[in-house]
C-alpha positions as CSV (number, residue, x, y, z in Angstrom):
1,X,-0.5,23.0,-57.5
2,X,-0.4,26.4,-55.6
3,X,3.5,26.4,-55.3
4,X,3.3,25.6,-58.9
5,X,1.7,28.5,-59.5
6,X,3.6,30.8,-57.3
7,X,6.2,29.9,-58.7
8,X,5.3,30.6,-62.1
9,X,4.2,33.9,-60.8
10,X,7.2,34.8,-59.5
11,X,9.2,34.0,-62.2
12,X,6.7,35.9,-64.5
13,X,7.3,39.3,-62.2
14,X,10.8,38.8,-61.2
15,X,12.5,37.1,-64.4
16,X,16.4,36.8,-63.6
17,X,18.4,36.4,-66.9
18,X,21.0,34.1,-67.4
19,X,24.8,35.4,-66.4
20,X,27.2,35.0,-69.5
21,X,29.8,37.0,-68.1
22,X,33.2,35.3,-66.3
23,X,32.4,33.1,-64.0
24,X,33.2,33.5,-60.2
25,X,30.6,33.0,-57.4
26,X,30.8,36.9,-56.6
27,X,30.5,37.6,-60.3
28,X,27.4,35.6,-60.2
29,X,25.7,36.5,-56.9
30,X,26.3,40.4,-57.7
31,X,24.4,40.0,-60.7
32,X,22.0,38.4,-59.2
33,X,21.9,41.7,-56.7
34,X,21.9,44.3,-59.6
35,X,19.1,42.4,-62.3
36,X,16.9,42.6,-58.0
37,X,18.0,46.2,-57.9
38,X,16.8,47.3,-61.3
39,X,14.0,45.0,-61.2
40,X,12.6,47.0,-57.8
41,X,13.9,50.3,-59.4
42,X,11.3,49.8,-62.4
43,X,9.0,48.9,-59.8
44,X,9.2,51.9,-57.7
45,X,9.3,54.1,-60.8
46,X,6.0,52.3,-62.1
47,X,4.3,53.3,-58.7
48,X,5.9,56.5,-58.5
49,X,4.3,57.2,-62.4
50,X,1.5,55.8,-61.7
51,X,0.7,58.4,-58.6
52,X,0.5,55.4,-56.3
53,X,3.8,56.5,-54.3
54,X,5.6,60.2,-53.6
55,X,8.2,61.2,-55.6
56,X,10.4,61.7,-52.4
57,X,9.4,58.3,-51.1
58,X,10.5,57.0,-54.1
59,X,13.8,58.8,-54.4
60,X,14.6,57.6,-50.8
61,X,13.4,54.2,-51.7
62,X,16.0,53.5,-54.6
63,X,19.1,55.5,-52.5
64,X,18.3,52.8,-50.1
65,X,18.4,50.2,-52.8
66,X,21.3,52.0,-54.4
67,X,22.9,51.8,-50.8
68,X,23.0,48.2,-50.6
69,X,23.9,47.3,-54.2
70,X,27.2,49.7,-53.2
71,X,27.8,47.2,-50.2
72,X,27.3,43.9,-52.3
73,X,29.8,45.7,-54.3
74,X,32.0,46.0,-52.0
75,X,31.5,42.5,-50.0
76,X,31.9,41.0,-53.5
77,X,34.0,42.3,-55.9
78,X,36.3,45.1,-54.1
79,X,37.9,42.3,-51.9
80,X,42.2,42.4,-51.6
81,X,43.6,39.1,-52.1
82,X,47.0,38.3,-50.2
83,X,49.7,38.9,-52.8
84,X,50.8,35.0,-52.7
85,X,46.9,33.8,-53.3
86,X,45.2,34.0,-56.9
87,X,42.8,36.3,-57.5
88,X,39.1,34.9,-58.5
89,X,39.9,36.5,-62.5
90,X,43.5,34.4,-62.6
């Protein structure tokens, strides 16, 4: 019952909405990496509001998140395909 509930818990704080875009597994585990990236943003902004963190802590926080979502970019959808292989959109 306590995984149950986790669960529940976690999918109460950290919804992840469906993708509806075109499908490709990059397409789908970079949205997966932006909807975490402005789910912590809102986080860190709530805290930061809230007088529970600095406002520099907070800016460094989300250029370190930014950071990373600029890499998953990068790993996942700014790859170069051989000219005689298909592309992931074809």
């Amino acid at each position: 019952m306590s995984d149950n509930l986790e669960n529940s818990k976690d999918r109460f704080l950290y919804p992840i909405g469906r993708y509806r875009g075109e499908f490709t597994p990059e397409h789908l585990a970079f949205n997966a990496n932006l909807q975490e990236f402005a789910q912590r943003v809102s986080l860190i902004c709530g805290l930061e509001t809230g007088g529970k963190l600095p406002p520099g802590e907070a800016y460094k926080q989300i250029k370190q998140l930014w950071s990373d979502l600029k890499a998953s970019k990068k790993n996942l959808l700014d790859k170069i395909y051989p000219p005689d292989s298909p592309s992931p959109e074809e």
